[in-house]
C-alpha positions in Angstrom: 0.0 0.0 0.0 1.0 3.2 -1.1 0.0 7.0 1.5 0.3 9.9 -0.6 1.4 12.9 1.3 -0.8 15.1 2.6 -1.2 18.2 5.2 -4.1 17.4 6.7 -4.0 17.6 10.2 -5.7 15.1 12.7 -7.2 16.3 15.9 -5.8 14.2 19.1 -7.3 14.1 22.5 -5.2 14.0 25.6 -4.9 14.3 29.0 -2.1 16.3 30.7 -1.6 15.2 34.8 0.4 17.6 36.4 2.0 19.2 39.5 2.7 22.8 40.1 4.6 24.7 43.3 4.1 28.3 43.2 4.8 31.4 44.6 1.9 33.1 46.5 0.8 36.6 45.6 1.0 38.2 49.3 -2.7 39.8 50.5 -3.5 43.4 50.0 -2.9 45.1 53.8 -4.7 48.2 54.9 -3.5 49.4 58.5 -6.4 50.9 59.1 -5.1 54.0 60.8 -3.5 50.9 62.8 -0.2 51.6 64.9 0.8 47.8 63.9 1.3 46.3 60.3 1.7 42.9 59.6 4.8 42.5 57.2 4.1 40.5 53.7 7.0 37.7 53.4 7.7 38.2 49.5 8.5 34.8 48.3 7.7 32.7 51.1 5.3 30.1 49.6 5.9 27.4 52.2 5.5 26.2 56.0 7.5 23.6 57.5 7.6 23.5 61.6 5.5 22.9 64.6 2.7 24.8 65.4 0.5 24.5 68.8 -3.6 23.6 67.8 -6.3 25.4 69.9 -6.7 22.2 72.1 -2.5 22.5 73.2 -1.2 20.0 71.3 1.9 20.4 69.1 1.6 19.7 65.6 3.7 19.0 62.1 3.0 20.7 59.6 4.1 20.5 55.8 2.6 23.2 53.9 3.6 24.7 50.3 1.6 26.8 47.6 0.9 23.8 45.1 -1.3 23.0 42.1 -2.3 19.5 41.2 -4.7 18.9 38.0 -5.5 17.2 34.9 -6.0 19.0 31.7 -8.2 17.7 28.6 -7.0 18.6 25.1 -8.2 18.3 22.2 -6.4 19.1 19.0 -8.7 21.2 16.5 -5.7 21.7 13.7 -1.7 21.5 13.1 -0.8 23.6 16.4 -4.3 24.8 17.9 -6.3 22.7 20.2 -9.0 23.7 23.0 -8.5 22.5 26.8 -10.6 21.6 29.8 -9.2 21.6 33.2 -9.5 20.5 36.4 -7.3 21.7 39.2 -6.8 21.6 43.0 -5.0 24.2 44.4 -3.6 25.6 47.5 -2.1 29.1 48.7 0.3 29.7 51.5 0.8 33.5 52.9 3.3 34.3 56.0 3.1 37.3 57.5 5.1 38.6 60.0 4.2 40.3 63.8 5.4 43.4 64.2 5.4 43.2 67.5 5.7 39.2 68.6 4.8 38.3 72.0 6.6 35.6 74.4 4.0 33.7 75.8 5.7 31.1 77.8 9.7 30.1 77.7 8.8 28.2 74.4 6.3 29.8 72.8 5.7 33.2 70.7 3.7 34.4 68.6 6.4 35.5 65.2 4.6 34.7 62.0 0.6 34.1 60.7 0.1 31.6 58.7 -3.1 32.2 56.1 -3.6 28.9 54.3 -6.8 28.5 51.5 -6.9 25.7 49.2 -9.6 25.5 46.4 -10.9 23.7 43.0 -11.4 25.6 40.0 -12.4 24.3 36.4 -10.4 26.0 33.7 -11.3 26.3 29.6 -9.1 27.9 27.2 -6.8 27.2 23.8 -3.1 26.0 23.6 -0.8 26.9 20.5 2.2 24.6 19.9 5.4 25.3 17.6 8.0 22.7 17.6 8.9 22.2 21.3 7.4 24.8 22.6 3.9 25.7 23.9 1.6 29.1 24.9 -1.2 28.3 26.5 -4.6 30.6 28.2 -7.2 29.3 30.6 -9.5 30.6 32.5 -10.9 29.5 36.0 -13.8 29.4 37.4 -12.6 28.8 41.0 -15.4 27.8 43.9 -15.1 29.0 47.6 -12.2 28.7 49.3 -11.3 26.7 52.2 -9.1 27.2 55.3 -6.3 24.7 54.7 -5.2 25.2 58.8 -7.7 26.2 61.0 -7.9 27.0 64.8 -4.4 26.7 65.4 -2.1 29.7 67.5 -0.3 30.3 63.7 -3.5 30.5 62.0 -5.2 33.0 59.5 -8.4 32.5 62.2 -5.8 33.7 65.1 -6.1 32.5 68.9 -5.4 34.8 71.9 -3.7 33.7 74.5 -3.1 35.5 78.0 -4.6 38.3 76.2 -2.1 38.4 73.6 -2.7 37.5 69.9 -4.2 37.8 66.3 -8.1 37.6 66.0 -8.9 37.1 62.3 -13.1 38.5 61.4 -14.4 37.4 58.2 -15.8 40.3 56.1 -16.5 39.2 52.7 -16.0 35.5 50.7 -17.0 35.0 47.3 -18.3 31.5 46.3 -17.2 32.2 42.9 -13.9 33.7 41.6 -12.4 34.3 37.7 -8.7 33.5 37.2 -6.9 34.0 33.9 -3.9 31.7 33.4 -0.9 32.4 30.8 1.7 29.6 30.5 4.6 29.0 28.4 6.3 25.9 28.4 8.9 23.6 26.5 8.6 19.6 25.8 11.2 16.9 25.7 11.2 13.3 26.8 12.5 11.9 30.1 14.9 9.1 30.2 12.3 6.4 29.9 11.0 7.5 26.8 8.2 9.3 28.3 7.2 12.6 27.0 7.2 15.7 29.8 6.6 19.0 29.9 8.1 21.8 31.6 6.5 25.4 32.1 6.1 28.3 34.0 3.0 30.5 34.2 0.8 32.5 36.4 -2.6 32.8 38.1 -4.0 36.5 37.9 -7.1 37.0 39.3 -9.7 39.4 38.4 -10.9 39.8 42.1 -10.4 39.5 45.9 -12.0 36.5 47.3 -11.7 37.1 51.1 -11.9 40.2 53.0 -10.8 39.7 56.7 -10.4 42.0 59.5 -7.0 40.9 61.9 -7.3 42.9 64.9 -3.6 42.5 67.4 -4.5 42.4 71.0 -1.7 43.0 73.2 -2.8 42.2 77.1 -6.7 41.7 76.7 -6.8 45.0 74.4 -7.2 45.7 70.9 -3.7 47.4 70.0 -4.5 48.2 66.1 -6.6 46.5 63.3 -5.1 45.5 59.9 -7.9 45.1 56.5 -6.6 41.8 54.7 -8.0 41.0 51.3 -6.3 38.0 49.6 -6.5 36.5 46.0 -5.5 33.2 44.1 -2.8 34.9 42.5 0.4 33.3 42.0 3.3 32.1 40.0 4.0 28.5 39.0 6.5 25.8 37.7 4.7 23.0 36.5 5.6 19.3 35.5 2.9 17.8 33.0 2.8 14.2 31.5 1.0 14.2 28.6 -1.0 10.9 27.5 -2.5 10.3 24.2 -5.9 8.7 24.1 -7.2 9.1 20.8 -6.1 9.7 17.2 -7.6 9.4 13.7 -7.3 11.5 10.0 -9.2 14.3 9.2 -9.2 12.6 5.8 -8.6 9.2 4.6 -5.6 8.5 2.9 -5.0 7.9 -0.8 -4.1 4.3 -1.1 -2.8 3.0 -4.2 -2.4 -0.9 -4.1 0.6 -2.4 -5.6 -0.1 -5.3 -7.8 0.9 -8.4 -5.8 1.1 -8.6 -2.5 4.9 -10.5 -2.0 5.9 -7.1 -3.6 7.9 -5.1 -1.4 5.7 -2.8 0.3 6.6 1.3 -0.5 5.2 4.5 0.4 5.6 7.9 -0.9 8.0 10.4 0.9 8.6 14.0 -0.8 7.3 13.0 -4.2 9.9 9.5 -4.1 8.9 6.0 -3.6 10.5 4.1 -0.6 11.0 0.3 -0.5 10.7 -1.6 2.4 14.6 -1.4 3.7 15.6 1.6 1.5 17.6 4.3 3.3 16.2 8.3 2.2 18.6 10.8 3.5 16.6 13.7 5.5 18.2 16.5 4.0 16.7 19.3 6.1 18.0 17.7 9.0 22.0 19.2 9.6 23.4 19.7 12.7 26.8 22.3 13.3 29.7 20.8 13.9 29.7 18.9 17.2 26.1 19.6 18.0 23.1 17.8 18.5 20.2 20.2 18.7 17.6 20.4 16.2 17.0 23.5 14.1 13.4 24.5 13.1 14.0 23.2 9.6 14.6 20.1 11.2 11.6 20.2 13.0 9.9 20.7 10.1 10.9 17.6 8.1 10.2 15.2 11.6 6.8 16.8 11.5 6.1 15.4 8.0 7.9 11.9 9.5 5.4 12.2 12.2 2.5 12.5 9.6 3.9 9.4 7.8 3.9 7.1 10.4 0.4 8.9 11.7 -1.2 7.3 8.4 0.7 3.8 8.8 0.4 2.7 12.5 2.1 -0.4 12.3 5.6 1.3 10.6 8.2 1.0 12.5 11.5 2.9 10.9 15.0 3.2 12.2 16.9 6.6 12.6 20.4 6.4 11.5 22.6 9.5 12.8 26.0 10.6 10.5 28.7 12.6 11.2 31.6 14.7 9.3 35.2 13.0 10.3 37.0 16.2 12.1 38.3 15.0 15.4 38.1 11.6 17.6 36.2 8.5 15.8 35.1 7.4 19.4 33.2 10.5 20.0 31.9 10.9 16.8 30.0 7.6 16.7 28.8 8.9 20.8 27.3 12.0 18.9 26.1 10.1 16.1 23.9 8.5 18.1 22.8 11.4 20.2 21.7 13.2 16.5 19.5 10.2 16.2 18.4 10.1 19.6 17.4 13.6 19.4 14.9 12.8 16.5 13.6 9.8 18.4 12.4 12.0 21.1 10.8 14.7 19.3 8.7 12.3 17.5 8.0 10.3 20.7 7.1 14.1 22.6 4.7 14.1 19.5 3.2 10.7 20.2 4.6 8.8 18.3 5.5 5.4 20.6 9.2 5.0 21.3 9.1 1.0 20.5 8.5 1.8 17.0 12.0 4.3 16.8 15.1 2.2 16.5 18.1 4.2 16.4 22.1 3.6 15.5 25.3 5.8 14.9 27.7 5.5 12.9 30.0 8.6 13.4 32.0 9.3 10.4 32.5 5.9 8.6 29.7 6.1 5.7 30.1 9.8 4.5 28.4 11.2 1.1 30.6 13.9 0.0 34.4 14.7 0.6 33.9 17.7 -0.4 31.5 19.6 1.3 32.1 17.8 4.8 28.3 19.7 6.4 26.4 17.1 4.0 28.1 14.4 6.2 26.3 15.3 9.1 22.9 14.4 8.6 20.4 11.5 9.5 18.6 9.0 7.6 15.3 7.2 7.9 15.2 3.3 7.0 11.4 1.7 6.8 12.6 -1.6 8.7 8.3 -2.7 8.8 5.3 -0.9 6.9 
């Protein structure tokens, strides 16, 4: 059987687990005419320590802003495709006392510790280009929660001996919009499995809690500080993605070769290829002594990637070439790494890595002793249709 070449694209769906730690936007603080101000801790987006709960008892606690989710995506054409989310997330703000109080020989009040954690449901689009990836959701985030509650380092504050942080509760929407940029890059992990990487941010459009902290210093109110928080906050995320589905947007031309013990061929930039037969990828170069791959490169592995899209059961091997300046030895290592390099952007495509062999062979089958940059190339062999 014989697939023409075409450019038609073919929508995928997917799902993207993935795990975020964050930075947590710090509250909005009024003083409120107040003589104390609690101090935002820029940066601080964790909590790891004892703490003492409301009934006396110590506690550990391991607390950091983080994200966890699963993202559906479904591909619409070449690079566009349309994603529904589902996220869990939780935000961690310090803030120091101005004014800390020893309460006994081993406790005192330093730090309040404002812990909310949430679900949201996100929709928006994701653009890829080669390795890289933009992507916008939005959130509709519910009501959030108190993530530590009742304890003497708590948002909800405890007084003790008169001394303390009592925390009011002014305002809490059950409903909050987030709008969430990302950029990110792909690449495949040392088992073959396809990762992402990115960094983004969640920008709210609104305050979801309004609380009143009012600092009582031996059984009186010594000032009054207006806290209004937000989701907002800045993220590194690890995804996974997982293909579930594939098909055409169009069937492919098939053109049936007369007898079946034929050799079976297909059709690669306008040339028929033979089961076995070497075709040189000539759009794929690398500079002397490197491996990465240019955009031009990209290109042609998107058009492999189409191939094999159409043939499920091809398996090909990548062969990676080098020019012969310097050491054999290491020429045949980078030789390899070239055709390692293809292997996973095809595999970060989803294409799945047990039907990518690859081999180098360093310097020892070059094409041209005169122009020494034609040398360093790879080539595809069909070793099964």
């Amino acid at each position: 059987m014989v697939f023409s070449q075409s450019d038609t694209y073919r929508p995928k769906l997917r799902i993207y687990p993935h795990f975020g730690i964050g930075w947590a936007f710090p509250p909005s603080i009024d003083p409120q005419n107040s003589g104390l101000v609690l101090e935002k801790k820029i940066l601080r987006n964790y909590v790891i320590g004892d703490i003492i709960t409301s009934s006396g008892q110590t506690k550990s606690i391991y607390k950091m802003t983080n994200s966890i989710g699963l993202d559906f995506n479904y591909q619409i054409a070449k690079r566009w495709s349309v994603n529904l989310g589902l996220n869990r997330a939780m935000q961690v703000n310090i803030l120091n006392d101005p004014d800390p109080i020893r309460l006994s020989n081993n406790t005192e009040y330093t730090i309040w510790i404002y812990a909310y954690k949430y679900s949201s449901i996100a929709l928006g689009f994701r653009y890829n280009r080669f390795d890289k990836f933009f992507q916008l959701n939005s959130h509709v985030a519910n009501i959030a929660q108190e993530a530590i509650t009742n304890d003497n380092s708590s948002g909800s504050g405890v007084i003790t001996n008169g001394n303390g942080l009592s925390s009011t509760t002014l305002a809490l929407k059950n409903k909050t919009f987030i709008i969430a940029p990302e950029f990110g890059v792909t690449g495949v992990s040392s088992f073959d499995l396809p990762m992402e990487l990115s960094v983004g941010a969640y920008i709210p459009t609104s305050f979801f809690l309004k609380q009143e902290a009012t600092f009582f210093r031996n059984n009186s109110p010594a000032g009054t500080n207006l806290l209004k928080f937000n989701q907002g906050a800045l993220w590194i995320k690890v995804k996974v993605p997982i293909t579930l589905w594939t098909r055409s947007a169009r069937k492919p031309k098939l053109e049936v070769v007369s007898k079946a013990n034929l050799p079976k061929v297909i059709e690669y930039e306008g040339r028929k290829v033979s089961t076995g037969e070497k075709v040189v990828l000539r759009n794929i170069q690398f500079e002397q002594g490197k491996s990465a791959l240019s955009t031009t490169a990209m290109a042609e592995l998107d058009r492999i990637e189409d191939l094999m899209n159409q043939s499920s059961s091809m398996i090909i091997e990548i062969i990676g070439h080098t020019s012969d300046e310097g050491d054999r030895n290491s020429n045949i290592e980078l030789s390899l790494i070239r055709a390692k390099a293809c292997k996973e952007y095809l595999v970060k495509n989803g294409i799945k890595a047990n039907r990518i062999q690859v081999r180098g062979m360093g310097p020892d089958q070059p094409i041209s002793k005169i122009d020494k940059s034609l040398n360093r190339r790879v080539e595809m062999q069909i070793i099964r249709m």
